[in-house]
C-alpha positions as CSV (number, residue, x, y, z in Angstrom):
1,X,0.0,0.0,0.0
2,X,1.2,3.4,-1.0
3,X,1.8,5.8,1.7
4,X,0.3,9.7,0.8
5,X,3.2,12.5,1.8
6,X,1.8,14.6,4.5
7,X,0.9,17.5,2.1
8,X,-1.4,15.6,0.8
9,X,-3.0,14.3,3.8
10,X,-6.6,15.5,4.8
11,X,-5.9,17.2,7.9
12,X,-7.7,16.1,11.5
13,X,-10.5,18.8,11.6
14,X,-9.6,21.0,15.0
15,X,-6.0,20.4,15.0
16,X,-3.3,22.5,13.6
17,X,-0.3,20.8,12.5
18,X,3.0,21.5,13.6
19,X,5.1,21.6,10.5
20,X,8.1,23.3,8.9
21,X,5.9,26.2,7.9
22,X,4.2,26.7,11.4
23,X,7.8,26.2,13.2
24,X,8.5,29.1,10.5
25,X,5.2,30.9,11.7
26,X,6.6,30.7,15.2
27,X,9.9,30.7,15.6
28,X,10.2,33.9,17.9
29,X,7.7,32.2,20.1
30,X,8.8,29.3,20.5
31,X,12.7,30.6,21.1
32,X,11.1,32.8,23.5
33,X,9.2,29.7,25.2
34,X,12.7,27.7,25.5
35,X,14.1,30.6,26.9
36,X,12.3,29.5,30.1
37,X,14.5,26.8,30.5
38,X,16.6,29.9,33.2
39,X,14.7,31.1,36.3
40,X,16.2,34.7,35.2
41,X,14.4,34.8,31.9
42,X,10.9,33.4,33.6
43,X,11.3,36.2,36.1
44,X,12.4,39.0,33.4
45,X,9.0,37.3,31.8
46,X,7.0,38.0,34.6
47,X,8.3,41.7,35.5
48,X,7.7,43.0,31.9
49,X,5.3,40.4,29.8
50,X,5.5,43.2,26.6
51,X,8.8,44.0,27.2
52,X,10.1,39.9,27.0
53,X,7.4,39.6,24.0
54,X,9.2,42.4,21.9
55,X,12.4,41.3,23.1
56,X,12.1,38.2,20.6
57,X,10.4,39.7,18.4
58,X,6.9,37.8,19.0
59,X,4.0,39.3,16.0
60,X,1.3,41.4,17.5
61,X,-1.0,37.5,17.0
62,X,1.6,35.8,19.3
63,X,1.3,38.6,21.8
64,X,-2.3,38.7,21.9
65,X,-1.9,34.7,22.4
66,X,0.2,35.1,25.3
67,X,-1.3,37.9,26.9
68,X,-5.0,35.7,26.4
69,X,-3.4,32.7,28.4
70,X,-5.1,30.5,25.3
71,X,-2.9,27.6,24.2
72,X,-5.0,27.2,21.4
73,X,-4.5,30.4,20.3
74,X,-0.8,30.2,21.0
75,X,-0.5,26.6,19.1
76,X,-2.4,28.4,16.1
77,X,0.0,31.4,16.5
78,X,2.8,28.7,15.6
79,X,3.7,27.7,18.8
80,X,4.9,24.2,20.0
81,X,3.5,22.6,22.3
82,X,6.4,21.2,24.1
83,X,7.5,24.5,24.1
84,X,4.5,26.7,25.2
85,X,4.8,23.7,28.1
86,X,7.1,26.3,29.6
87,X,5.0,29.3,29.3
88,X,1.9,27.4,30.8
89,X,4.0,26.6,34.0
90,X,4.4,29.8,34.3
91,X,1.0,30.8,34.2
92,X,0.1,28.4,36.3
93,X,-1.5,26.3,34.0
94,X,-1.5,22.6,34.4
95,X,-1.2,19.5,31.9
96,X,-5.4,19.2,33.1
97,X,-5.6,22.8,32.2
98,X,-4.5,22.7,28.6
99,X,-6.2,19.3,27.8
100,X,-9.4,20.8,28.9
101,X,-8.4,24.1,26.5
102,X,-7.3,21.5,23.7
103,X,-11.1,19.3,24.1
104,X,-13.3,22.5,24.7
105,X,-14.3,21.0,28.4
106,X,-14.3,22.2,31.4
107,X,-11.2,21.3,33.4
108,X,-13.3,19.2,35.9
109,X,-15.0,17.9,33.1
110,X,-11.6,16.8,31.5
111,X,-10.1,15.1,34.4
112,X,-13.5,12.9,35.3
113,X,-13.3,12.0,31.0
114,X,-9.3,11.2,32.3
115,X,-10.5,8.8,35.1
116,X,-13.4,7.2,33.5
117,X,-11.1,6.6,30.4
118,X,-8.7,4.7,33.0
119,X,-11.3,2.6,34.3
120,X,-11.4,0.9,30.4
């Protein structure tokens, strides 16, 4: 059976696909995101938010991502999720939190469809 190159692919209806033209599309978020691998940076972050966004250079749809808290929006802005990882921990967010933005649920909502899905 022939396998169909990726371009050609249908995509999966809701999900954005991380490829070389969204790491493109995001490339000053996501090098900001890995920044956060140093306490100083996620500090500097959290003192100035606009000041670390134009900093790296982040488009005024990345910003507007970031300042929303929406991983979604952030993901569709370019950004990678094992990057943006970073940037939720900093907000606070947890792995519940972005699975429940991801699905459209409610985060208690998410982790009782987590715990029923672990009783099967």
């Amino acid at each position: 059976m022939r396998q169909t190159p990726h371009a050609e692919q249908a995509p999966i209806p809701g999900t954005t696909i991380f490829d070389g033209r969204m790491a493109m599309k995001g490339y000053a978020l996501n090098k900001m995101c890995f920044s956060f691998n140093e306490k100083a940076n996620r500090d500097a972050f959290l003192q100035d938010e606009e000041g670390y966004m134009d900093r790296y250079g982040l488009n005024e749809e990345q910003k507007q991502a970031v300042r929303s808290r929406v991983v979604l929006a952030m993901i569709a802005a370019g950004g990678n999720i094992y990057y943006l990882a970073k940037l939720a921990g900093i907000f606070g967010l947890t792995v519940q939190d972005v699975g429940a933005q991801q699905t459209g649920m409610s985060v208690e909502d998410f982790k009782a469809m987590l715990v029923e899905a672990g009783r099967h």
